[in-house]
C-alpha positions in Angstrom: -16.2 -52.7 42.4 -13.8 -53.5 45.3 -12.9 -49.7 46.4 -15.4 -48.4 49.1 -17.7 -45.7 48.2 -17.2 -44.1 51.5 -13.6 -44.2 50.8 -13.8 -42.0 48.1 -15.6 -39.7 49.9 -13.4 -39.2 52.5 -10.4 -38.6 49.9 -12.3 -35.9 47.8 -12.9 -34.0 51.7 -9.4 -34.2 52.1 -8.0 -33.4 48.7 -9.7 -29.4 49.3 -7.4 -29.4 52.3 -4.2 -30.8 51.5 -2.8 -29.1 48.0 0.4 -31.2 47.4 2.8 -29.3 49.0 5.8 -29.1 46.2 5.0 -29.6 42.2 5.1 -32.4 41.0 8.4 -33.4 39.1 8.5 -35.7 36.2 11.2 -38.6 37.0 12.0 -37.4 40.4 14.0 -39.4 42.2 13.0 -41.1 45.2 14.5 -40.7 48.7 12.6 -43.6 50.2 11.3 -47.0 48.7 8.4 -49.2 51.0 7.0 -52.3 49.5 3.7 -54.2 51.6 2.4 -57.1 51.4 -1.5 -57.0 51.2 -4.2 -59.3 52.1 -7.4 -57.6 50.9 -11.3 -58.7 50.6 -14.5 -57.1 50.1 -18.3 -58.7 50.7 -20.9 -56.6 50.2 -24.9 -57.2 50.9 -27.6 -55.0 49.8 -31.5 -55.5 51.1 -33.8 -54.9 48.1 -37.7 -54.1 48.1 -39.5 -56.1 46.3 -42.2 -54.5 43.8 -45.3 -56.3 42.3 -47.1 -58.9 44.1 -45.8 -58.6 46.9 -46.5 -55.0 47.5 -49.3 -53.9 50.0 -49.6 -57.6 50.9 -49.8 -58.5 54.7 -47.5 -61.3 54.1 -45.1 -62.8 52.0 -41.4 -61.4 51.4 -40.8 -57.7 51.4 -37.4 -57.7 50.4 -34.2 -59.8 48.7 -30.7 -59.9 50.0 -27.9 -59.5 46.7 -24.7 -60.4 48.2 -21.3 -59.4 45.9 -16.9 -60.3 46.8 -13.8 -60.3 46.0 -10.6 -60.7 46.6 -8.2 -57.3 45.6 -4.9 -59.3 47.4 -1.7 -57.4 46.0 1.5 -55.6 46.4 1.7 -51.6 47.2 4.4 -49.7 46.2 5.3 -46.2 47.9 8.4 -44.0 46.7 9.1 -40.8 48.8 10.2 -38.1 46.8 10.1 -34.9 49.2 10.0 -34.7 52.4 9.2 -30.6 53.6 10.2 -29.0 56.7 6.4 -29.1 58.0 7.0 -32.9 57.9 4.9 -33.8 55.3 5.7 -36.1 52.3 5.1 -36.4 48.5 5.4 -39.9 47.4 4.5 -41.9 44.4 2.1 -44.7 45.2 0.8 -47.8 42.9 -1.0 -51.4 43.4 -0.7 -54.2 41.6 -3.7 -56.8 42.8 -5.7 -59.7 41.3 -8.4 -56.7 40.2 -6.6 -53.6 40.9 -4.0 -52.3 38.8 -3.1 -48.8 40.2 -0.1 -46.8 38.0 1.7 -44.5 39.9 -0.4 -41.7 41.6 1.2 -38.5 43.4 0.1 -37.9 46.7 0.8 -35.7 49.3 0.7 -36.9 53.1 0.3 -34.3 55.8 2.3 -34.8 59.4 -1.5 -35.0 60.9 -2.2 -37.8 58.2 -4.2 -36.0 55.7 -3.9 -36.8 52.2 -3.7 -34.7 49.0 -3.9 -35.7 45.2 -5.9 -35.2 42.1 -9.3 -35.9 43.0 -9.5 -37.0 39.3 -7.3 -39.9 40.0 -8.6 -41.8 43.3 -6.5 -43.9 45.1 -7.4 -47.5 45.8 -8.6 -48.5 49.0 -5.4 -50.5 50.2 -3.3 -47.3 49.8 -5.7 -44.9 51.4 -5.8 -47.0 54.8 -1.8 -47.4 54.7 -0.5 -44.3 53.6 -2.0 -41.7 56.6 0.2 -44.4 58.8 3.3 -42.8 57.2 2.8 -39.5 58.3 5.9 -38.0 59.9 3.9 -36.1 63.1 1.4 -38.7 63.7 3.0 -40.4 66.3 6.5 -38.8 67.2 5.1 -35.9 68.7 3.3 -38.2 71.4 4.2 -40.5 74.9 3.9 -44.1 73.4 3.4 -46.0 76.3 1.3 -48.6 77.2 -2.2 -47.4 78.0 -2.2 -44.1 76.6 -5.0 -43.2 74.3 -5.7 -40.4 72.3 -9.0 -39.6 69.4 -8.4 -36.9 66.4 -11.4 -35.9 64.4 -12.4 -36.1 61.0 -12.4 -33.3 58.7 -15.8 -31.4 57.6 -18.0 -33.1 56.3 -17.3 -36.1 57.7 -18.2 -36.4 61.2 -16.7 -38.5 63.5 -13.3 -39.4 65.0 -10.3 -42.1 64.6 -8.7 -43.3 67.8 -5.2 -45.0 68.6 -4.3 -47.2 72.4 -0.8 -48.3 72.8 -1.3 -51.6 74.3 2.5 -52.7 74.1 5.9 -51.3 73.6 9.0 -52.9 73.3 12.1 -51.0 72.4 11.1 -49.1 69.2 8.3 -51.3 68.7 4.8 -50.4 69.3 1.7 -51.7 69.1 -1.9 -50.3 68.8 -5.4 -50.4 69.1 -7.1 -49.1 66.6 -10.4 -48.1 66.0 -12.9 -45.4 63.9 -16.2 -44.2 63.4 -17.3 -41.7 60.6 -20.7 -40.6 59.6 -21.4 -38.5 56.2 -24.9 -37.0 56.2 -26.5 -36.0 52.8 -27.9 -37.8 49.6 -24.3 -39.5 49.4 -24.6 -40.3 52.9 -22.6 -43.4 55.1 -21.4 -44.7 58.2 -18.6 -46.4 58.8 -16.7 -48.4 61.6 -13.7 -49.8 61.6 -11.5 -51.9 64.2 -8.0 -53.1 64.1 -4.4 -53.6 65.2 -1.3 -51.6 63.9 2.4 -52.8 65.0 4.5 -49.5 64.2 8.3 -48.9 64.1 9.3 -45.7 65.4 13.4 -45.1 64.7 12.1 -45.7 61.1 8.4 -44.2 60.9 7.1 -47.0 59.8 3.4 -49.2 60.1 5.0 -53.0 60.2 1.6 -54.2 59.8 -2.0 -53.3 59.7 -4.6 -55.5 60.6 -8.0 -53.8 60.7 -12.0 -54.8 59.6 -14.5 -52.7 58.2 -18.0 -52.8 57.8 -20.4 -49.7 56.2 -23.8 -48.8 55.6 -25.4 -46.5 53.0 -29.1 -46.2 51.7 -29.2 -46.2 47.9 -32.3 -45.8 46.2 -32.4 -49.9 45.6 -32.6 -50.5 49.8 -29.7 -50.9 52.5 -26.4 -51.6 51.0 -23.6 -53.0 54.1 -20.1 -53.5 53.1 -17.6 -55.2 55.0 -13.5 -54.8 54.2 -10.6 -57.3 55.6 -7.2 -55.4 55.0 -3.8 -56.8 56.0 -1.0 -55.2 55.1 2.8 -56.4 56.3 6.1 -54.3 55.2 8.0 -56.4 53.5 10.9 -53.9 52.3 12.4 -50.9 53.3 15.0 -49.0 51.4 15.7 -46.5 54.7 19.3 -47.6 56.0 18.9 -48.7 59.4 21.0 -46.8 62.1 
């Protein structure tokens, strides 16, 4: 399974808060068409205990490391069909990669990021990391100049917080550091930290590309499970007419 646990996770906290906004309508048209290329990959280790004749020994192994990968490389799809005047979005997304083939799902996007959809119908990875970068109050409602920083929390129960640097602007051109750190306690528990690089377009409100690594931790009842993600994803079209 190349979708993070702790992804999902973060999606269901969400979906309580963020209701889509309008209903949705069968066929609507959309106002806005973004097409990214994505570069995706997932390895994932897990330290196991070993039972039997090992156990209670002073020596010998005490464990065994199961590694697992793939390779989810695709093409997103994102149609925007309502924009509301709290500047948040309903759009349409889907994936078509080697593994995962995504039909279109309804999602609302909040202007702080936040997504809402049916928690019956998860998103994939790829389009949960992308899709918050569309939001409309993210980053127009800051200074973007070079050195300014800012950190926004998670929302309950995830703790934790996701922070942006502008380390260069040219024009409408910007370009961040990115970073994040999220903890869920409980049976279901993680943690999670990811680093990165985002180049954004701000005339059009738009991530140009996404660069960012991953790597998680959860206990399972079968030992220490790590998972590391690789994500690149590059706009490749753009239906919005330039001014």
């Amino acid at each position: 399974m190349l979708a993070r646990p702790a992804a999902y996770a973060l999606l269901a906290a969400f979906a309580a808060l963020a209701a889509p906004p309008v209903a949705q309508a069968a066929g609507a048209k959309s106002l806005r068409t973004l097409t990214f290329d994505v570069r995706y990959a997932v390895s994932s280790t897990r330290e196991q205990r070993i039972s039997g004749l090992s156990y209670g020994q002073s020596s010998g192994p005490t464990s065994a490391t199961v590694g697992l990968g793939g390779d989810d490389s695709g093409t997103m799809t994102v149609n925007v069909v309502a924009a509301t005047a709290d500047k948040g979005l309903v759009v349409d997304v889907s994936y078509a990669g080697k593994t995962t083939k995504q039909p279109p799902i309804r999602v609302a996007i909040l202007s702080d990021g936040r997504l809402g959809y049916d928690p019956k119908t998860p998103i994939c990875d790829q389009a949960l990391q992308v899709l918050p970068l569309l939001a409309r109050g993210m980053f127009l409602d800051r200074e973007l100049a070079q050195g300014v920083s800012w950190s926004t929390p998670y929302a309950a129960p995830i703790t934790g917080t996701k922070s942006y640097r502008v380390t260069a602007v040219s024009g409408m051109h910007v370009t961040f550091a990115v970073s994040s750190s999220m903890t869920l306690s409980g049976p279901q528990g993680f943690d999670e930290h990811t680093d990165g690089t985002l180049e954004y377009e701000v005339d059009t409100q738009a991530p140009l590309r996404l660069d960012v690594q991953t790597r998680g931790h959860r206990v399972t009842p079968d030992g220490l499970e790590t998972t590391d993600t690789s994500l690149s994803a590059t706009l490749q079209s753009d239906t919005l007419p330039k001014t």
